[in-house]
TORKOL-4160 file (C-alpha; in steps of 0.2 Angstrom, whole numbers, padded with zeros to 4 digits, m for minus):
318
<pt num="1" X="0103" Y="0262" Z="m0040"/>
<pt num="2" X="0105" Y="0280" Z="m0047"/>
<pt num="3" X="0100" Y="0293" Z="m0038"/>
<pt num="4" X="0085" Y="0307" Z="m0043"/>
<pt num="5" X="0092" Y="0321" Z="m0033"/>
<pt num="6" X="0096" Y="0336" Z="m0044"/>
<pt num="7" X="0101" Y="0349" Z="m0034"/>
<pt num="8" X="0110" Y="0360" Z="m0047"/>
<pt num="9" X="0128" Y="0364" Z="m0042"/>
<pt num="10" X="0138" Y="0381" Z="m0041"/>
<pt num="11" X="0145" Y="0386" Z="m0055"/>
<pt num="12" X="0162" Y="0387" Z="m0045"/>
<pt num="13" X="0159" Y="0367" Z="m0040"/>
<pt num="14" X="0171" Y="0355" Z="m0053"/>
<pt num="15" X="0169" Y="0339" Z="m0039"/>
<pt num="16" X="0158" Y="0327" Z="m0045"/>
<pt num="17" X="0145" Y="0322" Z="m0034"/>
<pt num="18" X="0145" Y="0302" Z="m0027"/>
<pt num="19" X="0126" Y="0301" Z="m0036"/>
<pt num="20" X="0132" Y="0307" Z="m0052"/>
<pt num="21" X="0150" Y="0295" Z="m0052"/>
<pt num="22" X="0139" Y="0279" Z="m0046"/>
<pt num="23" X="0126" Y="0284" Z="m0059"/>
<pt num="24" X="0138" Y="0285" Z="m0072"/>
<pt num="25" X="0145" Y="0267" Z="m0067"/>
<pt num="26" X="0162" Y="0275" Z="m0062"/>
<pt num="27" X="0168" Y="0268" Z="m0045"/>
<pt num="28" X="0160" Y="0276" Z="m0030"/>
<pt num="29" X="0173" Y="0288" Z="m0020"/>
<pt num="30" X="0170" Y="0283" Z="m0001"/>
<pt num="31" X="0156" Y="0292" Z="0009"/>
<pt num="32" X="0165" Y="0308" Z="0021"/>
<pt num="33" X="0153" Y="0305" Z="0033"/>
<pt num="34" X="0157" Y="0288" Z="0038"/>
<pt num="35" X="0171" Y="0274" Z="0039"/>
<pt num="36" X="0173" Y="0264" Z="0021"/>
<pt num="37" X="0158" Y="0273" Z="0013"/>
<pt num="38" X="0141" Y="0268" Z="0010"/>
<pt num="39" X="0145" Y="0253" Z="m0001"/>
<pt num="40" X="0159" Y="0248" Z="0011"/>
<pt num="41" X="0145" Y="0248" Z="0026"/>
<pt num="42" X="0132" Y="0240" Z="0014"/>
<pt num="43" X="0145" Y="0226" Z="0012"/>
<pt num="44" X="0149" Y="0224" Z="0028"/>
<pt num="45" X="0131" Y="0221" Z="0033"/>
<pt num="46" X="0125" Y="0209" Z="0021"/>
<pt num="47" X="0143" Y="0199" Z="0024"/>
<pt num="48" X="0138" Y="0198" Z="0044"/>
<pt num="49" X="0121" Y="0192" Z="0038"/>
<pt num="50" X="0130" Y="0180" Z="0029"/>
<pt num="51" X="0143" Y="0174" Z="0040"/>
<pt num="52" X="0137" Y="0158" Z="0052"/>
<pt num="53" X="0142" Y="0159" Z="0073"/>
<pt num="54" X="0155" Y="0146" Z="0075"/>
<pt num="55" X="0155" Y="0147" Z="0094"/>
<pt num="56" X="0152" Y="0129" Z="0100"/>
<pt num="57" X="0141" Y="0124" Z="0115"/>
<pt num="58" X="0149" Y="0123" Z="0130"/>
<pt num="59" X="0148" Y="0106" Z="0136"/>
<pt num="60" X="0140" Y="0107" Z="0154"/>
<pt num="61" X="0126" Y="0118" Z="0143"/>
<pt num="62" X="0125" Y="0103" Z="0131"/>
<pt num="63" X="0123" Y="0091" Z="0144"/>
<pt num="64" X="0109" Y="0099" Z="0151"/>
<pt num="65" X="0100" Y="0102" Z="0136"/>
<pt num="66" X="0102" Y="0083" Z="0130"/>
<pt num="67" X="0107" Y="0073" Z="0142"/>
<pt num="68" X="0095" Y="0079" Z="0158"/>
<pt num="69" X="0076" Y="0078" Z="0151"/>
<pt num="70" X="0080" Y="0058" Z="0145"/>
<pt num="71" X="0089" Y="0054" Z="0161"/>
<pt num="72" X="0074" Y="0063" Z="0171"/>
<pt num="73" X="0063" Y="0054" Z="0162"/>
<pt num="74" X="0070" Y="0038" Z="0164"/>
<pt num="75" X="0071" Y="0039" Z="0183"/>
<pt num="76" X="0052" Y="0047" Z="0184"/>
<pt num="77" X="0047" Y="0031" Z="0172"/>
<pt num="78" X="0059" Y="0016" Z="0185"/>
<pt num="79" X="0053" Y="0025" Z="0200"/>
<pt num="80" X="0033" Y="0023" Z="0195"/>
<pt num="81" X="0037" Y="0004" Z="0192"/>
<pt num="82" X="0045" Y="0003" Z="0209"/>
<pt num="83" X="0031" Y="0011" Z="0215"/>
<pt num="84" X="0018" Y="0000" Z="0207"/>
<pt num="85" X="0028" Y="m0015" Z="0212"/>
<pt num="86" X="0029" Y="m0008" Z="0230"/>
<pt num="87" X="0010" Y="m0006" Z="0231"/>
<pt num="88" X="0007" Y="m0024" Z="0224"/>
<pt num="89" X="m0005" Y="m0018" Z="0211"/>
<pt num="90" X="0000" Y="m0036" Z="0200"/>
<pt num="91" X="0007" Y="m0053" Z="0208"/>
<pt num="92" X="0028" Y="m0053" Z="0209"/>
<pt num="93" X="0027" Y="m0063" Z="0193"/>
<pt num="94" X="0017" Y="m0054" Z="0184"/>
<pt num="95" X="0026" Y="m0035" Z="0187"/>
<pt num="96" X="0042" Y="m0038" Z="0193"/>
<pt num="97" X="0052" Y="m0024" Z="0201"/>
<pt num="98" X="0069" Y="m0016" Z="0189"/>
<pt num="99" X="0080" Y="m0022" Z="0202"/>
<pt num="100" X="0070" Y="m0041" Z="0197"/>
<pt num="101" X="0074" Y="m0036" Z="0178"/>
<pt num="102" X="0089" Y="m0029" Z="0181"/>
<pt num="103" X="0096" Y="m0048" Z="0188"/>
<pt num="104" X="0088" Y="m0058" Z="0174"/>
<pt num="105" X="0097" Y="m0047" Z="0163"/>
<pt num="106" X="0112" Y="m0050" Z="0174"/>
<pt num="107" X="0111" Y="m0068" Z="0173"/>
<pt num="108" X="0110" Y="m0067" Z="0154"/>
<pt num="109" X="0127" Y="m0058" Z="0156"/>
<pt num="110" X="0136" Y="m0068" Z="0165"/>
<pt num="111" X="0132" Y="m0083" Z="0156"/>
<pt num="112" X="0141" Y="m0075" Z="0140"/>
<pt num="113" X="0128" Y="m0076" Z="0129"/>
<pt num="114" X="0119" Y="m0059" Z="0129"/>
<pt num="115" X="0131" Y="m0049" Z="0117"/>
<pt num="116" X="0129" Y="m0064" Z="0107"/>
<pt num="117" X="0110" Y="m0062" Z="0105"/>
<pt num="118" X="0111" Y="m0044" Z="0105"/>
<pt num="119" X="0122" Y="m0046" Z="0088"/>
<pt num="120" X="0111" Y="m0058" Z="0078"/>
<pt num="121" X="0098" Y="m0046" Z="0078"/>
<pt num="122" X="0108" Y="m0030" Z="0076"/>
<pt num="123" X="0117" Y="m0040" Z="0061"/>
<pt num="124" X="0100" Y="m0046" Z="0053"/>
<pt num="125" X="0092" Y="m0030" Z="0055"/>
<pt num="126" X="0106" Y="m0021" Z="0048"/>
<pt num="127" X="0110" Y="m0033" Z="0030"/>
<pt num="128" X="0091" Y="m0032" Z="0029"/>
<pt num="129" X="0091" Y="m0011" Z="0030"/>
<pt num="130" X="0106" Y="m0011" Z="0017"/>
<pt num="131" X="0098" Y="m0024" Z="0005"/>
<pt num="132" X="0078" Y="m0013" Z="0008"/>
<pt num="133" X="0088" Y="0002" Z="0005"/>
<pt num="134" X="0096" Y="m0005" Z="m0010"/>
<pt num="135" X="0079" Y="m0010" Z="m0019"/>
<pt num="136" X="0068" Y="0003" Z="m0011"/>
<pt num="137" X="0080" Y="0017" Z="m0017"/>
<pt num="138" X="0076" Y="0014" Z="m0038"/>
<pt num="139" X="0060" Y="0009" Z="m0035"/>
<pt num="140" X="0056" Y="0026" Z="m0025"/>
<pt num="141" X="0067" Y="0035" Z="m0039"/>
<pt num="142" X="0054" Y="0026" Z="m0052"/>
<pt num="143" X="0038" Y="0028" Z="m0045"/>
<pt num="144" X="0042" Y="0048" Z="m0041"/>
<pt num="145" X="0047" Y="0049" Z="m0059"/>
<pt num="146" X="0038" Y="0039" Z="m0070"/>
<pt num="147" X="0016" Y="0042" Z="m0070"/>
<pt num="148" X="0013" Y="0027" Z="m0077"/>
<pt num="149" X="0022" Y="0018" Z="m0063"/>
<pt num="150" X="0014" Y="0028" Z="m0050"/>
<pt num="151" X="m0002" Y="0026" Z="m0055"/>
<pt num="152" X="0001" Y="0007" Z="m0055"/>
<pt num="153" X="0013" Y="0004" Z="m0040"/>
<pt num="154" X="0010" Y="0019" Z="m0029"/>
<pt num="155" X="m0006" Y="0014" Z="m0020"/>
<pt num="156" X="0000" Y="m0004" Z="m0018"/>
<pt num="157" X="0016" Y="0002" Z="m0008"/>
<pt num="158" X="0007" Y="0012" Z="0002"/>
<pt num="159" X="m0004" Y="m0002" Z="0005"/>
<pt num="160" X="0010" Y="m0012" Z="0011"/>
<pt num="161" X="0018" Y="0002" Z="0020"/>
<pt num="162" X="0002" Y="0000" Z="0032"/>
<pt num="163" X="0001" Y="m0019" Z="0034"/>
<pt num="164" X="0007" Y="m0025" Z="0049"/>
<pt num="165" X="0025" Y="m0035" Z="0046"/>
<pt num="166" X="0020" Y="m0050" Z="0057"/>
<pt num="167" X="0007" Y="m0054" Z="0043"/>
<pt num="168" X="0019" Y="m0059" Z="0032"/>
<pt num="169" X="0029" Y="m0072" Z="0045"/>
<pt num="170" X="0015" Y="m0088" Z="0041"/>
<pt num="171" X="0017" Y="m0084" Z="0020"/>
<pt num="172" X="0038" Y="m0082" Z="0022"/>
<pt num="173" X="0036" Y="m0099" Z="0033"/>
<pt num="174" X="0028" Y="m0108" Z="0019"/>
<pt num="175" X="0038" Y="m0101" Z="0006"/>
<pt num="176" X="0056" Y="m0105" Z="0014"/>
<pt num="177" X="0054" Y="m0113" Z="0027"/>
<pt num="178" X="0063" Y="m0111" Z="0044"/>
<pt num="179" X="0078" Y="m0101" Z="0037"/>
<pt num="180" X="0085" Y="m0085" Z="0037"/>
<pt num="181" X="0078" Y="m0081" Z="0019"/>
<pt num="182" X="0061" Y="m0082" Z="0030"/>
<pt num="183" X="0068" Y="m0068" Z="0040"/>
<pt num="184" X="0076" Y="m0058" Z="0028"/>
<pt num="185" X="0059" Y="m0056" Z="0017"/>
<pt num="186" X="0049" Y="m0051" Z="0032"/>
<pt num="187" X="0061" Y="m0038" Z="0035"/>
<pt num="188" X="0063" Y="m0032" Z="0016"/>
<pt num="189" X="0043" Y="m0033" Z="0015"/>
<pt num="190" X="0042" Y="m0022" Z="0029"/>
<pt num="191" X="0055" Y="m0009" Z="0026"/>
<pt num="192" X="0055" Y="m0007" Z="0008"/>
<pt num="193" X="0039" Y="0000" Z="0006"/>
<pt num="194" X="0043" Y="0013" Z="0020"/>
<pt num="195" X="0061" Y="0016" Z="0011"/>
<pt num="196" X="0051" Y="0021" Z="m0006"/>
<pt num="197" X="0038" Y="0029" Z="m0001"/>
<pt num="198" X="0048" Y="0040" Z="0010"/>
<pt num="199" X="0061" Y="0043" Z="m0008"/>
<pt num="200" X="0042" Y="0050" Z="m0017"/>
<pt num="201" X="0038" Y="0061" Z="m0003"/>
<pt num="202" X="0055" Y="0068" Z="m0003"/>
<pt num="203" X="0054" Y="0070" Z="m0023"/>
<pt num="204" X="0038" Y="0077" Z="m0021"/>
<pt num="205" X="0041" Y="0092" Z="m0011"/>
<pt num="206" X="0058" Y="0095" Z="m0025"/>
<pt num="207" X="0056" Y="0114" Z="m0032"/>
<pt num="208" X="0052" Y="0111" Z="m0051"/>
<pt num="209" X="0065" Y="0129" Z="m0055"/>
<pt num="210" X="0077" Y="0116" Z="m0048"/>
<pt num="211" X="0074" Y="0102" Z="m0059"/>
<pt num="212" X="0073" Y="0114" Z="m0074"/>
<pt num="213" X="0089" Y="0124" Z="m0068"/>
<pt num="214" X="0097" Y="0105" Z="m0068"/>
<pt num="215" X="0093" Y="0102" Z="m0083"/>
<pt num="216" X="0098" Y="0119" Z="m0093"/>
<pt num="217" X="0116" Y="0115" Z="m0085"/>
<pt num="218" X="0114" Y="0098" Z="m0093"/>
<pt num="219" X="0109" Y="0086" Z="m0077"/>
<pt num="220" X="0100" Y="0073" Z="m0083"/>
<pt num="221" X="0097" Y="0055" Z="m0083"/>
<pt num="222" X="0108" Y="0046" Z="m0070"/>
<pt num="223" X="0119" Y="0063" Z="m0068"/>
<pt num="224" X="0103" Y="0072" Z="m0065"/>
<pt num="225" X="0096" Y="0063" Z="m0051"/>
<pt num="226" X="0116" Y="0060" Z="m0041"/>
<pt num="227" X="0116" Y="0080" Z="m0043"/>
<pt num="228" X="0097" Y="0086" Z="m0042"/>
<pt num="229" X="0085" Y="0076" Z="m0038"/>
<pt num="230" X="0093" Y="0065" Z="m0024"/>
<pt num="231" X="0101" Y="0080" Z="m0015"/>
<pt num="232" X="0086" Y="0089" Z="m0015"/>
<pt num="233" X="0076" Y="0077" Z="m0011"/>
<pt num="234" X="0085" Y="0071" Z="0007"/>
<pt num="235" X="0076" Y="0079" Z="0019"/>
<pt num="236" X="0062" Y="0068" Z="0013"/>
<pt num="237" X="0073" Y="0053" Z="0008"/>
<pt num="238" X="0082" Y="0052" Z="0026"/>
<pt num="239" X="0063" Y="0053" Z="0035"/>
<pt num="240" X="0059" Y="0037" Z="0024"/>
<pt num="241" X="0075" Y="0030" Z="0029"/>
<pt num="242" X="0071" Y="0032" Z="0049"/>
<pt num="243" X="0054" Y="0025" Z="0045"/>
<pt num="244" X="0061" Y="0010" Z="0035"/>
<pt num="245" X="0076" Y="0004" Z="0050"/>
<pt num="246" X="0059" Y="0006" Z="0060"/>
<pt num="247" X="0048" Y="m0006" Z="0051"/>
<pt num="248" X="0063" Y="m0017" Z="0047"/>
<pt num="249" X="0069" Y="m0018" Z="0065"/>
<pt num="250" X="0048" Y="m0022" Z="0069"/>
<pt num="251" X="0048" Y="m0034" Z="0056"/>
<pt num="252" X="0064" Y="m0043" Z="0061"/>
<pt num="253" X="0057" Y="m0044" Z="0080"/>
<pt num="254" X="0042" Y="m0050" Z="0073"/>
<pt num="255" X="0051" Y="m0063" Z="0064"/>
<pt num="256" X="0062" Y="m0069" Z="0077"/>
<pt num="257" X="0048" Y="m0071" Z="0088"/>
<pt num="258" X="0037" Y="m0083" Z="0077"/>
<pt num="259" X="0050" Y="m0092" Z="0065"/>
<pt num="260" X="0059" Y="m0101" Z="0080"/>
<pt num="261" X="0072" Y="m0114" Z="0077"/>
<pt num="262" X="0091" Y="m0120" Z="0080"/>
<pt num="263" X="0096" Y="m0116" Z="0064"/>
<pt num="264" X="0089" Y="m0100" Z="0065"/>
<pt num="265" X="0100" Y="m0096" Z="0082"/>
<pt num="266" X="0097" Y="m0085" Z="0097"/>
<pt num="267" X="0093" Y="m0065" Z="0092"/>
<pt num="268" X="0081" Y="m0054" Z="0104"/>
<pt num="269" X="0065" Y="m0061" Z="0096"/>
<pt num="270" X="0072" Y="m0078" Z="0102"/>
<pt num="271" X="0076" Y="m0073" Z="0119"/>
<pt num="272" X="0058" Y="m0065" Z="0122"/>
<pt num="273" X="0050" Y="m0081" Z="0117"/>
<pt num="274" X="0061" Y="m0092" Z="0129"/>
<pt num="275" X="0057" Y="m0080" Z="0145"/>
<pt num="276" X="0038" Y="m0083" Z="0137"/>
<pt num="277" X="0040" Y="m0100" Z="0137"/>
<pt num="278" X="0046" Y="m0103" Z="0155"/>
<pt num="279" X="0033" Y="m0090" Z="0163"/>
<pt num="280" X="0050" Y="m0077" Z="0167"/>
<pt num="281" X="0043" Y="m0062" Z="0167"/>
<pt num="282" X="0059" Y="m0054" Z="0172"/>
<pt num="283" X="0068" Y="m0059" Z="0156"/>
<pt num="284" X="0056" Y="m0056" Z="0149"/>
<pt num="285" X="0053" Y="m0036" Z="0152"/>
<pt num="286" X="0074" Y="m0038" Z="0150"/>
<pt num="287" X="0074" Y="m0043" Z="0131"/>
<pt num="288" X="0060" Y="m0031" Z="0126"/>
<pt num="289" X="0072" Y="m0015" Z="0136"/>
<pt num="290" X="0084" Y="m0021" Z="0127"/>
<pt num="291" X="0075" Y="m0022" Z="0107"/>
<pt num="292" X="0070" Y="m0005" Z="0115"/>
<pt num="293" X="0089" Y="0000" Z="0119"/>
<pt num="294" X="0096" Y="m0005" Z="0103"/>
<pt num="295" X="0083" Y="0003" Z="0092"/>
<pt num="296" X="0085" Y="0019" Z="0104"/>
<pt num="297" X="0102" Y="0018" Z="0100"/>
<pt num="298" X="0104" Y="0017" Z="0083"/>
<pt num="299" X="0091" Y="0032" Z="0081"/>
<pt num="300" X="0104" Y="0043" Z="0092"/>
<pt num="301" X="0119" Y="0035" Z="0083"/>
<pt num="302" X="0115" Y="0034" Z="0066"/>
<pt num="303" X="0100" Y="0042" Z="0058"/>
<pt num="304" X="0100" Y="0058" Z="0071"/>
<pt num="305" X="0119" Y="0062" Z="0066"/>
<pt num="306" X="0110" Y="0063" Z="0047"/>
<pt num="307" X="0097" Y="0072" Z="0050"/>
<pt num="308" X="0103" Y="0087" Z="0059"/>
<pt num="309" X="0118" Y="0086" Z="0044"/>
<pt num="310" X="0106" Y="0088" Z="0031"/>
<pt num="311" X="0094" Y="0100" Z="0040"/>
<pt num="312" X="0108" Y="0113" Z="0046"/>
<pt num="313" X="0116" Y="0112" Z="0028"/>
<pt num="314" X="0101" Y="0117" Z="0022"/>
<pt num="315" X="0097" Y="0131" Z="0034"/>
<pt num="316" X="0082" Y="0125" Z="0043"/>
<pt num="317" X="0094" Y="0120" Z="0057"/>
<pt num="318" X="0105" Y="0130" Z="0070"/>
């Protein structure tokens, strides 16, 4: 910006002044009074605003931070069961104690057929995310983008976003029978729904300068939403994916527990049923830690990893 200082100068004076050169659009000489200059300081400054800390955590500091409050909780939550267990406040077989718990799940173990089970679900609950995600992706895409098909569609997923899964076991029963198909279309019922609308919210909160910028550089149709609309939606579109591997990992429990047969093999759901079946309580309090473990895990593993990604790259995260 020019200056509007106009002190005169001495007749005897020849130097330009660093107001009239910059004004004049001539490269400014370097301030005397300080190293580099004014424009050489100015620079400096906005690149250190610019420039990101790379110093990494140390890793007892990490620890503390991440790993202490779970773990304290943890041990605050077993010793309150001990305690309740201790003071007999249910009958042994109705409130076992962990160490009880921790036995049947031993037992399971040893008997080789625990990582078996465990697998089954995961497996199921992971084909049945990828196949949601799959459908649920277009169809958010469609109803963000199209009035017509939101006015038609919107309210009915939203509807179905907030109907419990297990409803849908007796119609999936009658339709396929005792299969895995009756498994599969609990799950995509329940996470589909969660998938798209998660994809409109995301689309929702886009700035329209961005869409408008995209297309002025010639973003549009399929090239528009990989560049634009997707990546500036993900924030919203990775909260609707947490939400749909939740509802499809409900709905998959909720499958397994009701649509029971050998065909069908042993997952979580199964196992919970059998410890219902024979009045074990401590198996089953041990399948339920364990759906509780895996869902716990895929959060930490899978979706958290994404989430602070996307949320750092866009600056909302340090």
């Amino acid at each position: 910006m020019a200056s509007t200082e106009t002190q005169p100068k001495s007749e005897g004076d020849l130097t330009p002044r660093r107001e009239d050169t910059v004004a004049s659009g001539a490269p400014a000489a370097p301030a005397r009074g300080g190293p580099g200059g004014d424009l050489a300081g100015l620079e400096a400054g906005l690149d250190a605003l610019d420039t990101r800390a790379t110093t990494r955590t140390p890793l007892p500091r990490m620890l503390r931070q991440k790993a202490l409050p779970p773990l304290i909780a943890v041990v605050l939550v077993l010793a309150l069961w001990q305690a309740a267990f201790a003071l007999h406040l249910k009958p042994d077989y109705q409130l076992p104690s962990p160490l009880m718990v921790w036995d049947a799940l031993a037992e399971e173990w040893y008997k080789g057929t625990i990582l078996g089970v465990v697998w089954q679900s995961v497996s199921r609950g992971a084909l049945g995310f990828v196949v949601a995600l799959v459908i649920g992706t277009p169809l958010g895409l469609l109803v963000a983008r199209v009035r017509p098909v939101r006015a038609a569609i919107g309210p009915i997923l939203s509807g179905l976003q907030s109907l419990p899964s297990v409803a849908w076991v007796p119609a999936a029963i009658i339709w396929f029978g005792l299969t895995d198909a009756t498994i599969y279309a609990v799950v995509l019922l329940g996470a589909v729904p969660s998938i798209a609308n998660g994809l409109v919210a995301g689309v929702d909160r886009i700035d329209p300068l961005h869409l408008r910028a995209g297309k002025v550089i010639g973003a549009t149709g399929l090239r528009g939403v990989r560049h634009v609309l997707l990546p500036a939606a993900l924030p919203g579109y990775v909260a609707g994916l947490k939400q749909g591997w939740a509802f499809s990992w409900r709905s998959l429990m909720a499958a397994e527990l009701i649509a029971t047969s050998p065909e069908l093999g042993v997952g979580l759901g199964r196992l919970l049923d059998t410890g219902r079946s024979y009045q074990d309580m401590p198996l089953v309090l041990g399948a339920i830690l364990l759906i509780l473990l895996v869902g716990i895990g895929i959060e930490l593993l899978v979706f958290a990893p994404v989430e602070r990604r996307v949320l750092r790259h866009r600056g909302l995260l340090r």
